[in-house]
C-alpha positions as CSV (number, residue, x, y, z in Angstrom):
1,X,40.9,19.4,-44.1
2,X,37.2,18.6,-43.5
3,X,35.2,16.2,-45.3
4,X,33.3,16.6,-48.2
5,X,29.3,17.0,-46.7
6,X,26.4,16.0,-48.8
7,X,22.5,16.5,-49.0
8,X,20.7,14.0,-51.0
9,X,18.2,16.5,-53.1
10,X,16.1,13.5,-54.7
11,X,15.6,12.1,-57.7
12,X,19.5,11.0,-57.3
13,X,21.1,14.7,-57.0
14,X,23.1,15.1,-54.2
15,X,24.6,18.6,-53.1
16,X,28.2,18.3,-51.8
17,X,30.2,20.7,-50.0
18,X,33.4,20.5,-49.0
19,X,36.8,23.0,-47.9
20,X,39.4,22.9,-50.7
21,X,42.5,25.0,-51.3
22,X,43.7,26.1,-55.0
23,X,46.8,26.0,-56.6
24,X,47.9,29.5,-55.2
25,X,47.0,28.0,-51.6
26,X,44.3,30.3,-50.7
27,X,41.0,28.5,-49.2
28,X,38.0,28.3,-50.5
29,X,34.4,26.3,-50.0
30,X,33.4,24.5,-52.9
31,X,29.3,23.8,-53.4
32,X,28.9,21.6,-56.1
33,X,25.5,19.9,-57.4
34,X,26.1,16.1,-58.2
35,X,24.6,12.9,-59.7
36,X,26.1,9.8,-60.8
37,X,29.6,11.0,-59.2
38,X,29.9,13.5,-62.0
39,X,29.7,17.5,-60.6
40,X,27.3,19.2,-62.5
41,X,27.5,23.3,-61.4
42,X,30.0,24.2,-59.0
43,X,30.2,27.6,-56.9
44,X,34.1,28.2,-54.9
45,X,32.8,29.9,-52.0
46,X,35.1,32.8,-50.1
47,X,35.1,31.0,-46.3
48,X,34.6,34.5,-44.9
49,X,31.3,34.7,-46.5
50,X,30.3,31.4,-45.4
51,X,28.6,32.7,-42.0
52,X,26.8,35.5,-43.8
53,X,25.5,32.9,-46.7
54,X,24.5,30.4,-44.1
55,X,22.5,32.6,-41.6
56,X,21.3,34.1,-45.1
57,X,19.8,30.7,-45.8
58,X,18.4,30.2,-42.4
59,X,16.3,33.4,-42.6
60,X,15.1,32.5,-46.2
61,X,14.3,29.0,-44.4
62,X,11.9,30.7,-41.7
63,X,10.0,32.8,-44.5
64,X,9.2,29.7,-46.2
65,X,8.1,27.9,-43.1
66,X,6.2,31.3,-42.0
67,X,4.4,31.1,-45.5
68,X,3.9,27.0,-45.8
69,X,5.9,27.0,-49.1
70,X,7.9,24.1,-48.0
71,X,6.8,21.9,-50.9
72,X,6.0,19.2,-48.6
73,X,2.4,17.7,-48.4
């Protein structure tokens, strides 16, 4: 399917995300936090929702921008 995708968080975290399907053969999007190769917390993700949770993300984005919370300085 597609690779696995990863955002290096710092301080050697990495979150991965990657299209998976379970036993049963349904689909699923896996987030996973991850250091040293080992995954930490993992969330299976319905691909429906994936849209929804991303423009969800986006909009949260903007209002941190908007307010200069970005934690950057």
């Amino acid at each position: 399917m597609v690779e696995d995708r990863e955002i290096n968080m710092g301080g050697g975290w990495k979150m991965t995300i990657r299209m998976d399907v379970d036993k049963y053969g349904k689909s699923f999007i896996e987030i996973a936090k991850v250091r040293n190769d080992r995954k930490i917390g993992r969330f299976k993700l319905n691909p429906r929702y994936a849209r929804d949770l991303g423009e969800l993300l986006i909009d949260y984005a903007k209002e941190i921008d908007a307010e200069g919370l970005t934690g950057e300085e």
